[in-house]
PDBQT receptor file of N, H, CA, C and O in Angstrom, charges set to zero:
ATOM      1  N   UNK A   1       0.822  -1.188   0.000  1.00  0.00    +0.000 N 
ATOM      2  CA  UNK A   1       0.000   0.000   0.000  1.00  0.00    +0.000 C 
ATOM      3  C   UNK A   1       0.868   1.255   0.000  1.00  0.00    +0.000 C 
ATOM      4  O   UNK A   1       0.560   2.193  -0.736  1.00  0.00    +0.000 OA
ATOM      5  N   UNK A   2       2.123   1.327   0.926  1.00  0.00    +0.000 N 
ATOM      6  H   UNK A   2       2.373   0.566   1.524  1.00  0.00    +0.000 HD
ATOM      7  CA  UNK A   2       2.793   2.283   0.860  1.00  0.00    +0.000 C 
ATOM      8  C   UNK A   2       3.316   2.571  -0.358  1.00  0.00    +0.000 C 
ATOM      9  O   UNK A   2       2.979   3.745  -0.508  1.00  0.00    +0.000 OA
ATOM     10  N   UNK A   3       4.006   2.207  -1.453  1.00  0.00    +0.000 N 
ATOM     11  H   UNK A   3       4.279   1.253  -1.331  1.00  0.00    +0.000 HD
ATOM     12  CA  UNK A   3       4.525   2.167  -3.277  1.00  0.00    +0.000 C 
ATOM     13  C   UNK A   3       2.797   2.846  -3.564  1.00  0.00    +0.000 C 
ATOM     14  O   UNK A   3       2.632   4.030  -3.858  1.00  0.00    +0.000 OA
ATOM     15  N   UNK A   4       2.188   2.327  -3.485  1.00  0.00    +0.000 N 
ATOM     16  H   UNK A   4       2.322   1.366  -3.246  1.00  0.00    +0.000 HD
ATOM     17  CA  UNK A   4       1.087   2.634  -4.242  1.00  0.00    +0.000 C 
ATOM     18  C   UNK A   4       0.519   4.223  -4.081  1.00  0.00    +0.000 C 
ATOM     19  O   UNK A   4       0.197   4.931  -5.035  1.00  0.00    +0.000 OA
ATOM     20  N   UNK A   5       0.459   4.716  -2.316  1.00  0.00    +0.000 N 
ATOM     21  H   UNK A   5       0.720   4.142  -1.541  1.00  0.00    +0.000 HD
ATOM     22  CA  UNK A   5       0.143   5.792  -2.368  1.00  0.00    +0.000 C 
ATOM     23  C   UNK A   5       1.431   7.056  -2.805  1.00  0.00    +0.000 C 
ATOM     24  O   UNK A   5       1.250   8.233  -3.116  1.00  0.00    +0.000 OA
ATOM     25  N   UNK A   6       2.533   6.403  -2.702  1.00  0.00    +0.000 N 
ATOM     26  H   UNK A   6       2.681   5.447  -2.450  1.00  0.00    +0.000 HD
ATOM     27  CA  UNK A   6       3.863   6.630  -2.692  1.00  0.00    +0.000 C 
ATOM     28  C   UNK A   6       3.714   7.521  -4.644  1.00  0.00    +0.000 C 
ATOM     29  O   UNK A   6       3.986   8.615  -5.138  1.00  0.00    +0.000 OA
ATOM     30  N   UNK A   7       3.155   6.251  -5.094  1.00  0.00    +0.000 N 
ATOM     31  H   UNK A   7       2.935   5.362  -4.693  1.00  0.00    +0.000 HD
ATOM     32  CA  UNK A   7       3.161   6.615  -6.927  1.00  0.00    +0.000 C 
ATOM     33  C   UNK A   7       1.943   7.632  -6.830  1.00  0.00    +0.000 C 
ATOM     34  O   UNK A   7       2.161   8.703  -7.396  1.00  0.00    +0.000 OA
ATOM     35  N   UNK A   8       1.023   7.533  -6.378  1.00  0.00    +0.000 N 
ATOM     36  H   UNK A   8       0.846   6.662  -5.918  1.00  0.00    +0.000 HD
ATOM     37  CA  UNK A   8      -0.417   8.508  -6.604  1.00  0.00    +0.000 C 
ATOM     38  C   UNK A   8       0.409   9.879  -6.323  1.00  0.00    +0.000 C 
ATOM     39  O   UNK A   8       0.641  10.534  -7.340  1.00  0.00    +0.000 OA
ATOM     40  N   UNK A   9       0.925  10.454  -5.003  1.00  0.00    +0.000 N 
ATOM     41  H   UNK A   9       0.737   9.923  -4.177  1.00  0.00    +0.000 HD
ATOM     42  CA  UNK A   9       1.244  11.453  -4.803  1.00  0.00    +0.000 C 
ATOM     43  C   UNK A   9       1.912  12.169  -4.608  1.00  0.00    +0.000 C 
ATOM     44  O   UNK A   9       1.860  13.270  -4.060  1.00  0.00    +0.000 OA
ATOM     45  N   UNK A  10       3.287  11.102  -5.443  1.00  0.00    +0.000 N 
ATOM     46  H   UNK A  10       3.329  10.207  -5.888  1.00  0.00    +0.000 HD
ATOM     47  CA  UNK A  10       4.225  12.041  -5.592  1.00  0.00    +0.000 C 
ATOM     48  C   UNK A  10       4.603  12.101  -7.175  1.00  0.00    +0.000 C 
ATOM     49  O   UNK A  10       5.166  13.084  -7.657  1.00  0.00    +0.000 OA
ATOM     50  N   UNK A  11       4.300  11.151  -7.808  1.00  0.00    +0.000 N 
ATOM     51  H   UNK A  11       3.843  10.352  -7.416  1.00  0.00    +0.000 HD
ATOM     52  CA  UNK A  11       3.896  10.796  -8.918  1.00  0.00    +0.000 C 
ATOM     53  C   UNK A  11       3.285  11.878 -10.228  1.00  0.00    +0.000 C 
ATOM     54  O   UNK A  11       3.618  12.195 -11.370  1.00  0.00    +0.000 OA
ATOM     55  N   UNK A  12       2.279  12.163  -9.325  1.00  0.00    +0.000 N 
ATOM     56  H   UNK A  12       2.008  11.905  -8.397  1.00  0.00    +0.000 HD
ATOM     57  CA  UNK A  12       0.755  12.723  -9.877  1.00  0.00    +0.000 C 
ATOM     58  C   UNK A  12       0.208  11.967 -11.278  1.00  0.00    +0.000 C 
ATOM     59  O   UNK A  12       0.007  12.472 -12.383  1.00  0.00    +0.000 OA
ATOM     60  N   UNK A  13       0.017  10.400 -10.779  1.00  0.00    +0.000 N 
ATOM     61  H   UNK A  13       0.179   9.990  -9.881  1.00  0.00    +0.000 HD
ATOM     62  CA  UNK A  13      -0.659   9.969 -12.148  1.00  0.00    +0.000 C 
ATOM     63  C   UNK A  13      -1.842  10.116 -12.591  1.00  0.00    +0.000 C 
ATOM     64  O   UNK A  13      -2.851   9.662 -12.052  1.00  0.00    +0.000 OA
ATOM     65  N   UNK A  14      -1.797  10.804 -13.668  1.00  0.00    +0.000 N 
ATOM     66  H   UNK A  14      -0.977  11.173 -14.106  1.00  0.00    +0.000 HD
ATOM     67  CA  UNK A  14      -3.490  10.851 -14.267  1.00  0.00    +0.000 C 
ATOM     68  C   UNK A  14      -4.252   9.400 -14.798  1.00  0.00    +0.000 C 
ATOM     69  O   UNK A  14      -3.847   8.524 -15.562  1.00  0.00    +0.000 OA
ATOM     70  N   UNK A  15      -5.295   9.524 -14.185  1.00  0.00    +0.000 N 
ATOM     71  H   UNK A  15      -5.624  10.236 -13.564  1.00  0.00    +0.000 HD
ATOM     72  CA  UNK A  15      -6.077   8.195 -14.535  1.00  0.00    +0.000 C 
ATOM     73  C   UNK A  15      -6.800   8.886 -15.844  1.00  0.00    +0.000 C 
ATOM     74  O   UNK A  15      -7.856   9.515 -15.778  1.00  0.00    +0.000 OA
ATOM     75  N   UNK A  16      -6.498   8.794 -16.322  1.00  0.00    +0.000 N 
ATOM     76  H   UNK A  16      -5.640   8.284 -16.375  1.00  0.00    +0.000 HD
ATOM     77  CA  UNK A  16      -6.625   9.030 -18.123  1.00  0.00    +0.000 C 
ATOM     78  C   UNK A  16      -5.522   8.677 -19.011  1.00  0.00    +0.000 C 
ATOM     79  O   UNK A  16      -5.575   8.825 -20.232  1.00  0.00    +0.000 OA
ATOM     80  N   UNK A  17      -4.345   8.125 -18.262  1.00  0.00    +0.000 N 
ATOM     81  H   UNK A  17      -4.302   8.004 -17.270  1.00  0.00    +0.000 HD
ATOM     82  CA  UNK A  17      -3.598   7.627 -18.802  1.00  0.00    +0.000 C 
ATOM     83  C   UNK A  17      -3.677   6.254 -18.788  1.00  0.00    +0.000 C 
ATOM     84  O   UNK A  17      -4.200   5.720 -17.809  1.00  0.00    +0.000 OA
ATOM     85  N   UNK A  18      -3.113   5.358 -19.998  1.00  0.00    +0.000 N 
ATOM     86  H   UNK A  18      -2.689   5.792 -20.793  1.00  0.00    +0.000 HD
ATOM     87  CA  UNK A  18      -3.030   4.068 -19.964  1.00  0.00    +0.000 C 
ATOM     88  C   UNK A  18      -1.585   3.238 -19.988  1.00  0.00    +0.000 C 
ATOM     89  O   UNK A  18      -0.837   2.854 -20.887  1.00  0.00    +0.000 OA
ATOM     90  N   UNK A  19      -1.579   3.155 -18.373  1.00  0.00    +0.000 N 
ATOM     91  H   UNK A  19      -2.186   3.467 -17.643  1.00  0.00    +0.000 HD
ATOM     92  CA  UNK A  19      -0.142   2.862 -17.775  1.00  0.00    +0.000 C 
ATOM     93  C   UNK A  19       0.140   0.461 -17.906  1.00  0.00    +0.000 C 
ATOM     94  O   UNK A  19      -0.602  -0.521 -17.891  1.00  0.00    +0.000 OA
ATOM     95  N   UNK A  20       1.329   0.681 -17.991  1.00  0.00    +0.000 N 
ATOM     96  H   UNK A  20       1.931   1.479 -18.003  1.00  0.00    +0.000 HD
ATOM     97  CA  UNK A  20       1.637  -0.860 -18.002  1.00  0.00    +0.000 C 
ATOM     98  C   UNK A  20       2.565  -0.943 -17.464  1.00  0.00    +0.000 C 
ATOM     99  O   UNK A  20       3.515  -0.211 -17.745  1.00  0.00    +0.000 OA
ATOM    100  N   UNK A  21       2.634  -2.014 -16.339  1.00  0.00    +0.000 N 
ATOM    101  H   UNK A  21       1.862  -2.609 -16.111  1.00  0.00    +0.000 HD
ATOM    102  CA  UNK A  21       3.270  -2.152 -14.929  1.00  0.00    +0.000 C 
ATOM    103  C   UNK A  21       4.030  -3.449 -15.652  1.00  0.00    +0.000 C 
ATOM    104  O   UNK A  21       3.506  -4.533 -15.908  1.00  0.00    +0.000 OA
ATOM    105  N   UNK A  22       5.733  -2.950 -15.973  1.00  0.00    +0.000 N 
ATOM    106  H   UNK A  22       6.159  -2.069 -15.765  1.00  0.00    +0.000 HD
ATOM    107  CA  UNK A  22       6.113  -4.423 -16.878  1.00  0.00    +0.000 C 
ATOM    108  C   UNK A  22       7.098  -4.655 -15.745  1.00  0.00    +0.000 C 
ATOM    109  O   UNK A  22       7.872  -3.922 -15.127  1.00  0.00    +0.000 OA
ATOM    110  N   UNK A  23       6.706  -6.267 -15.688  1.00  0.00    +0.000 N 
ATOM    111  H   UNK A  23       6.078  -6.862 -16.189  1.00  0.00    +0.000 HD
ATOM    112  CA  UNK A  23       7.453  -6.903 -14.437  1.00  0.00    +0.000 C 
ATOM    113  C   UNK A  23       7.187  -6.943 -13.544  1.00  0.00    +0.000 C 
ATOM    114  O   UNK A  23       8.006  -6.894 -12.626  1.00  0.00    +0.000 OA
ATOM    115  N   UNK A  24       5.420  -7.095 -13.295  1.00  0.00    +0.000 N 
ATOM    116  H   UNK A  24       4.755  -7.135 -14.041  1.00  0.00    +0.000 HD
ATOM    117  CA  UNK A  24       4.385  -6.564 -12.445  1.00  0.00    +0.000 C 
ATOM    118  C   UNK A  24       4.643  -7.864 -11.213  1.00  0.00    +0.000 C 
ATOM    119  O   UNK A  24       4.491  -7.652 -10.010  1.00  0.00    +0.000 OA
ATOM    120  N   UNK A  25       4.972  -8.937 -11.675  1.00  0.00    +0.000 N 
ATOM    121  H   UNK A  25       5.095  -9.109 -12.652  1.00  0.00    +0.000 HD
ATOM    122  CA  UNK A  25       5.161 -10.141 -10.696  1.00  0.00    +0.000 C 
ATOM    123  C   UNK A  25       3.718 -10.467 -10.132  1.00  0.00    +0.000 C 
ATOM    124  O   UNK A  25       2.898 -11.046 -10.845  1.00  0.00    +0.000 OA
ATOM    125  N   UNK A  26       3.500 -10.179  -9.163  1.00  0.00    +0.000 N 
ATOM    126  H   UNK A  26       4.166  -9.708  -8.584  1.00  0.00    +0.000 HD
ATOM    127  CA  UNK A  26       2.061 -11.246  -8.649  1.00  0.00    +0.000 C 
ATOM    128  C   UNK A  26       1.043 -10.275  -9.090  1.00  0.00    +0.000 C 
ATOM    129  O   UNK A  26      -0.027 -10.818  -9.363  1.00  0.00    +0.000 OA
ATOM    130  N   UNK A  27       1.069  -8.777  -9.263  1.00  0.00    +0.000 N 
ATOM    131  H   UNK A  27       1.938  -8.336  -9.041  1.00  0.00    +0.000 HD
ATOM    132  CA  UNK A  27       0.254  -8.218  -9.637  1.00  0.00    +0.000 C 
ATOM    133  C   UNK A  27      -0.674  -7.396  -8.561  1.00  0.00    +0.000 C 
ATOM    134  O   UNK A  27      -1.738  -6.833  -8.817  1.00  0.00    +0.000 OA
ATOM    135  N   UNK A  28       0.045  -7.472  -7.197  1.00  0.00    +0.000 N 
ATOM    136  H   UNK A  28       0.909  -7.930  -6.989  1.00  0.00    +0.000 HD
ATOM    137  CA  UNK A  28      -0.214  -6.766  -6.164  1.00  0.00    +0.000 C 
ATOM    138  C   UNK A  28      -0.389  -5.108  -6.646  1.00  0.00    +0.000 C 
ATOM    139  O   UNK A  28      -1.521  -4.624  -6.665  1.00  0.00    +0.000 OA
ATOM    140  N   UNK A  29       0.364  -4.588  -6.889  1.00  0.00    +0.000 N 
ATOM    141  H   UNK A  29       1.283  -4.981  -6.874  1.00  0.00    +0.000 HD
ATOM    142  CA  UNK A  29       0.558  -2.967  -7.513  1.00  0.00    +0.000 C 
ATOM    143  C   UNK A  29      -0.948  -2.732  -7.804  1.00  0.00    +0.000 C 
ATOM    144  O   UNK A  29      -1.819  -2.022  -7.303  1.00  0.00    +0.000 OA
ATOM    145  N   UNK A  30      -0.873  -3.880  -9.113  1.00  0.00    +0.000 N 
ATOM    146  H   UNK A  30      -0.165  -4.457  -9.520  1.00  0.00    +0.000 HD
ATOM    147  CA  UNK A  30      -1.516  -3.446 -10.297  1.00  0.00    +0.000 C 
ATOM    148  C   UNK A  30      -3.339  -3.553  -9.751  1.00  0.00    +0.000 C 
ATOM    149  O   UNK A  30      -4.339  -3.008 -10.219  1.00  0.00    +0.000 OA
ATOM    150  N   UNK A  31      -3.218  -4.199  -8.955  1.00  0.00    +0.000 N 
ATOM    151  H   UNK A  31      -2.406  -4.641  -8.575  1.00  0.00    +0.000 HD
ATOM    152  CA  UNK A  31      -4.297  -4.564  -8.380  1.00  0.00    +0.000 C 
ATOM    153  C   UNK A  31      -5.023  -3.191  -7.577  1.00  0.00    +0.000 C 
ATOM    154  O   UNK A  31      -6.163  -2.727  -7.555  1.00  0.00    +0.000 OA
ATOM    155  N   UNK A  32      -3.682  -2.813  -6.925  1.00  0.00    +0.000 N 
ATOM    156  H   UNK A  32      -2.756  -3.190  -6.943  1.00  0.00    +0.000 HD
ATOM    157  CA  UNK A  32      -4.442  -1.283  -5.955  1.00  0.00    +0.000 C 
ATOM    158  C   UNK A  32      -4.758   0.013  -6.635  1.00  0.00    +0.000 C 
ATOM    159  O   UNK A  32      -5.483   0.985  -6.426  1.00  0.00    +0.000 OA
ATOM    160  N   UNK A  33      -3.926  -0.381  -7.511  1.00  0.00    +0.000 N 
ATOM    161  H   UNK A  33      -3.337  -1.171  -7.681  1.00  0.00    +0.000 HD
ATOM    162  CA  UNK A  33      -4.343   1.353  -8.689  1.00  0.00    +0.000 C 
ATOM    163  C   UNK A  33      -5.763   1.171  -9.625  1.00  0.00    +0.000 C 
ATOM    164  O   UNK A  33      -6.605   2.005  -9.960  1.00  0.00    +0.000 OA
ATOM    165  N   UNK A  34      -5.645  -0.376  -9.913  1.00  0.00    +0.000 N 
ATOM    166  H   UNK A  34      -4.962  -1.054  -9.641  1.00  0.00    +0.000 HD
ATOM    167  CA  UNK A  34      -7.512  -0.338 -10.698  1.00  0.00    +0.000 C 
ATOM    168  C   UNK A  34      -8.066   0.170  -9.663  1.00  0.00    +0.000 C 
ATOM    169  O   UNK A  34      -8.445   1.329  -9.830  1.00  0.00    +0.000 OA
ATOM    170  N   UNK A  35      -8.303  -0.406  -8.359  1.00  0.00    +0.000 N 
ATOM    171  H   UNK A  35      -7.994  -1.348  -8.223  1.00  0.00    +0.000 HD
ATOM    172  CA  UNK A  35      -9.019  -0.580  -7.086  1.00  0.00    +0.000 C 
ATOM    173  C   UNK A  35      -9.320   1.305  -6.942  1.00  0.00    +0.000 C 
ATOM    174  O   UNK A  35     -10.442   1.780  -6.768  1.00  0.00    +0.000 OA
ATOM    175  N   UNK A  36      -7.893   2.227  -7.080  1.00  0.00    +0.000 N 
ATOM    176  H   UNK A  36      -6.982   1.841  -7.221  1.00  0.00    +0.000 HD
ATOM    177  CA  UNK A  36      -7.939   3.588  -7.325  1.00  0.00    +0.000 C 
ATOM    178  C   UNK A  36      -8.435   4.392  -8.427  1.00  0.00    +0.000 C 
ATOM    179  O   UNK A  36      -8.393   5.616  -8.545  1.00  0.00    +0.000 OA
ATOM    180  N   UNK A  37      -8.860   3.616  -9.130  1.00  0.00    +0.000 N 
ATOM    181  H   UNK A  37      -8.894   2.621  -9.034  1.00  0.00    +0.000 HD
ATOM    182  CA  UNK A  37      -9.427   4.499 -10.762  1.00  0.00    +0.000 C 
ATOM    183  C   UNK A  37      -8.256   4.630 -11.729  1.00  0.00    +0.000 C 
ATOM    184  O   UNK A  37      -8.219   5.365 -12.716  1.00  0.00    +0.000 OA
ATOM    185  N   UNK A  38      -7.413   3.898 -11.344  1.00  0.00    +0.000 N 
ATOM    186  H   UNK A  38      -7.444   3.302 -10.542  1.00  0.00    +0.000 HD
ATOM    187  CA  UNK A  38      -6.400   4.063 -12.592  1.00  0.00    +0.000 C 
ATOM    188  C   UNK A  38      -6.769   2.643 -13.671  1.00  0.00    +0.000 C 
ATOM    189  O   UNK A  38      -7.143   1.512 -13.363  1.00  0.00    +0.000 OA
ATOM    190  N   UNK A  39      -6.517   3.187 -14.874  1.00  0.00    +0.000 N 
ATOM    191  H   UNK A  39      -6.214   4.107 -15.124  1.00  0.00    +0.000 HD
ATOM    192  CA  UNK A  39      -6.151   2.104 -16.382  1.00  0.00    +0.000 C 
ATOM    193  C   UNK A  39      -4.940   1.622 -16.431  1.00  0.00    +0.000 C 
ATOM    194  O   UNK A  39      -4.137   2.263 -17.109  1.00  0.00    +0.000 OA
ATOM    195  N   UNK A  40      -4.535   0.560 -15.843  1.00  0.00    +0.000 N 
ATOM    196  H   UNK A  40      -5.187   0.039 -15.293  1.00  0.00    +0.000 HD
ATOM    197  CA  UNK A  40      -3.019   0.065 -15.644  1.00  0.00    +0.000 C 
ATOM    198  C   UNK A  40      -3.384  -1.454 -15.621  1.00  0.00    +0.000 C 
ATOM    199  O   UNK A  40      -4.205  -1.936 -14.840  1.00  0.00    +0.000 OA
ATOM    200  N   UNK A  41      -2.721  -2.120 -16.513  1.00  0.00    +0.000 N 
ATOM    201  H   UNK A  41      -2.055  -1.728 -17.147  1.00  0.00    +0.000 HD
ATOM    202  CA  UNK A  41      -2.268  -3.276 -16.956  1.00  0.00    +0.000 C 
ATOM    203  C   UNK A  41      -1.320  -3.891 -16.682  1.00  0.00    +0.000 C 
ATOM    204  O   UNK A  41      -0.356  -3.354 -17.227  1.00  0.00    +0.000 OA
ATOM    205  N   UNK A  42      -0.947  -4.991 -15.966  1.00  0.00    +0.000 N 
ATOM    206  H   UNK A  42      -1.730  -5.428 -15.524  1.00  0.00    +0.000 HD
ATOM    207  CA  UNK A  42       0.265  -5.753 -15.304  1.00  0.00    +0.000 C 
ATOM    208  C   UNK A  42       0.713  -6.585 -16.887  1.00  0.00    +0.000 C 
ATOM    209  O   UNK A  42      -0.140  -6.956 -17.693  1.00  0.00    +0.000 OA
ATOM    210  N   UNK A  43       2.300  -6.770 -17.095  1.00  0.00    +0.000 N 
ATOM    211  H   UNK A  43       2.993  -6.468 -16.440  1.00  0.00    +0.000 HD
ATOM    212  CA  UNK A  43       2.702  -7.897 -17.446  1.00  0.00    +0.000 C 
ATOM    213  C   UNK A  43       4.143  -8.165 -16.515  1.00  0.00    +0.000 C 
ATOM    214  O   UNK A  43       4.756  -7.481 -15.696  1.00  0.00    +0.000 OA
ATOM    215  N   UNK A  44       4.332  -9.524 -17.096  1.00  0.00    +0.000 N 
ATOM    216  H   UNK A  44       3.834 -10.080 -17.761  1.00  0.00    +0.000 HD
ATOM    217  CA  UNK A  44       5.774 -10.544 -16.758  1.00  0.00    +0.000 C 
ATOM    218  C   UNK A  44       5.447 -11.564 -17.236  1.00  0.00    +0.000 C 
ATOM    219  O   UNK A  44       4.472 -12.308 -17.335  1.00  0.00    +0.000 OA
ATOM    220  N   UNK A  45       6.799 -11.438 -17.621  1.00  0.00    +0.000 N 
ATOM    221  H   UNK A  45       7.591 -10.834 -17.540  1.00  0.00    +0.000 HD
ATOM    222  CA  UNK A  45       7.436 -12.991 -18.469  1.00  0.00    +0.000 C 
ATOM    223  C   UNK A  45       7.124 -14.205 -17.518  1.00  0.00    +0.000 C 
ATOM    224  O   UNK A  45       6.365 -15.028 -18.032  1.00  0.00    +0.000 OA
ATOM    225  N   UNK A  46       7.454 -14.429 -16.523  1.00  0.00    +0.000 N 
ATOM    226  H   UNK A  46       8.070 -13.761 -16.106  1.00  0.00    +0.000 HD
ATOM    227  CA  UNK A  46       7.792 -15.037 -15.079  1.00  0.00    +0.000 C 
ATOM    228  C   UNK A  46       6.131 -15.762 -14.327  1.00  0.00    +0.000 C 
ATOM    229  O   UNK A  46       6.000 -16.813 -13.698  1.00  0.00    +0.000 OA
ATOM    230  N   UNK A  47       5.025 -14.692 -14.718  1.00  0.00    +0.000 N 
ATOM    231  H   UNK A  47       5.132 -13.839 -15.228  1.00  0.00    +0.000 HD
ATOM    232  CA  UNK A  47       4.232 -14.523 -14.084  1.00  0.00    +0.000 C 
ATOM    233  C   UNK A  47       3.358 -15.741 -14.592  1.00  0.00    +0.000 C 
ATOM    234  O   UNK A  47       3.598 -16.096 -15.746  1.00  0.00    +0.000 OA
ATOM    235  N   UNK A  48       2.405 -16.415 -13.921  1.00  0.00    +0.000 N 
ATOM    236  H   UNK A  48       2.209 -16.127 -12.984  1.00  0.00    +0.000 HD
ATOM    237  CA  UNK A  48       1.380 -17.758 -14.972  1.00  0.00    +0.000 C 
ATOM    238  C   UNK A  48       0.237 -16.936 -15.377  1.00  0.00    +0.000 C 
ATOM    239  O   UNK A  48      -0.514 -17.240 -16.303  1.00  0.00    +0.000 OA
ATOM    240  N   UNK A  49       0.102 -15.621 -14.475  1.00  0.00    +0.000 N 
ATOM    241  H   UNK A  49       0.712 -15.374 -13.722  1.00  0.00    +0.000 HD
ATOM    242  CA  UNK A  49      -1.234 -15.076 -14.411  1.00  0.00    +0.000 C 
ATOM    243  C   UNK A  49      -1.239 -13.564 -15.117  1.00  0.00    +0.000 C 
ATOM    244  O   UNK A  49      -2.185 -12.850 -15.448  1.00  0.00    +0.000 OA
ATOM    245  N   UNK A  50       0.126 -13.376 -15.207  1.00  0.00    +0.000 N 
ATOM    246  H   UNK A  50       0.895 -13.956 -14.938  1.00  0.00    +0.000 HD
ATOM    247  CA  UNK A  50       0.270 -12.024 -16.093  1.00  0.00    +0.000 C 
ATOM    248  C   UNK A  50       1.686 -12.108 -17.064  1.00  0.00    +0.000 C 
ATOM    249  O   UNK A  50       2.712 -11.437 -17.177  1.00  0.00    +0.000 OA
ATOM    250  N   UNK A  51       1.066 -13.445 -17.744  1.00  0.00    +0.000 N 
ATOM    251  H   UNK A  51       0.233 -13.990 -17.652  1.00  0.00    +0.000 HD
ATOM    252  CA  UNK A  51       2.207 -13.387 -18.936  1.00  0.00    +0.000 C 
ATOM    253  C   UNK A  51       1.851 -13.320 -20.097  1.00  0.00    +0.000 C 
ATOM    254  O   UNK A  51       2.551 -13.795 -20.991  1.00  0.00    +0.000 OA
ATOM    255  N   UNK A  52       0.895 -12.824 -20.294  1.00  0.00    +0.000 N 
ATOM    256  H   UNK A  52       0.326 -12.438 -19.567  1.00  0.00    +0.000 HD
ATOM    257  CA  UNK A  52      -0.155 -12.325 -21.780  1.00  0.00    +0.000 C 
ATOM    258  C   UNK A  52       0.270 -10.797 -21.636  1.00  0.00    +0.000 C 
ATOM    259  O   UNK A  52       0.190 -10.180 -20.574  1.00  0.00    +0.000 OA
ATOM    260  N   UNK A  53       0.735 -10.260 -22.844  1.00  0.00    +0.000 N 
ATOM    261  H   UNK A  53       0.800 -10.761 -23.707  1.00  0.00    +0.000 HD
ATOM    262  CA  UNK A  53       1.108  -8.955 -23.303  1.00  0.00    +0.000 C 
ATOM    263  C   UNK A  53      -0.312  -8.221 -23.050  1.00  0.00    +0.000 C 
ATOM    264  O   UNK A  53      -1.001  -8.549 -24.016  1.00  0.00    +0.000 OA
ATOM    265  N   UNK A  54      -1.107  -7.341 -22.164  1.00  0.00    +0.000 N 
ATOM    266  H   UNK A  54      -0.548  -7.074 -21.379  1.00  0.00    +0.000 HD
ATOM    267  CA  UNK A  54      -2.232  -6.698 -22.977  1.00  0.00    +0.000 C 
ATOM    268  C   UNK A  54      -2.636  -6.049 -24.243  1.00  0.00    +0.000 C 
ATOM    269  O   UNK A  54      -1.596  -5.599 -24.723  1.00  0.00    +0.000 OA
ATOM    270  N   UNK A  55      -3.626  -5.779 -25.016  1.00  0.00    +0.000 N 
ATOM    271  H   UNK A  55      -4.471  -6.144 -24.626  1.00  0.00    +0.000 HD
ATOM    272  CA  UNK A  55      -3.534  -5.535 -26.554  1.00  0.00    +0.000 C 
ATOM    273  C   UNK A  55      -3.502  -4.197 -26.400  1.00  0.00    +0.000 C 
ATOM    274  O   UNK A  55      -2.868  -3.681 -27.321  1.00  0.00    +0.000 OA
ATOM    275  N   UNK A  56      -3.996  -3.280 -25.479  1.00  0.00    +0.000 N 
ATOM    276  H   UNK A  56      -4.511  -3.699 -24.731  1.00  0.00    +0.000 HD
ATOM    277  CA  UNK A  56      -4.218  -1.558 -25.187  1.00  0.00    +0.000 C 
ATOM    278  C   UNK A  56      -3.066  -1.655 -24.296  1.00  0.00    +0.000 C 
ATOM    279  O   UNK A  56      -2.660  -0.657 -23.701  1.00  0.00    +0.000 OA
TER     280      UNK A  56
């Protein structure tokens, strides 16, 4: 949780952007910023559950 609020505000990411978290690993991150209104897409090579490239 701390990285996450860590990226929101110091960051300043606009959720109108369409962000991709590469090397996302379990997908924890990627998980709290949808949860925040962000468009962010996890990949990794490594991952069983995020090793599909997204197409956007």
């Amino acid at each position: 949780m701390y990285i996450c609020d860590m990226l929101i505000n110091n960051l300043f990411l606009s959720k109108h952007l369409n962000i991709l978290d590469y090397g996302c690993g379990n997908g924890n991150l990627v998980k709290m910023l949808q949860k925040n209104g962000y468009n962010i897409k996890g990949y990794d090579p490594f991952s069983k559950k995020f090793n599909k490239i997204p197409k956007k």
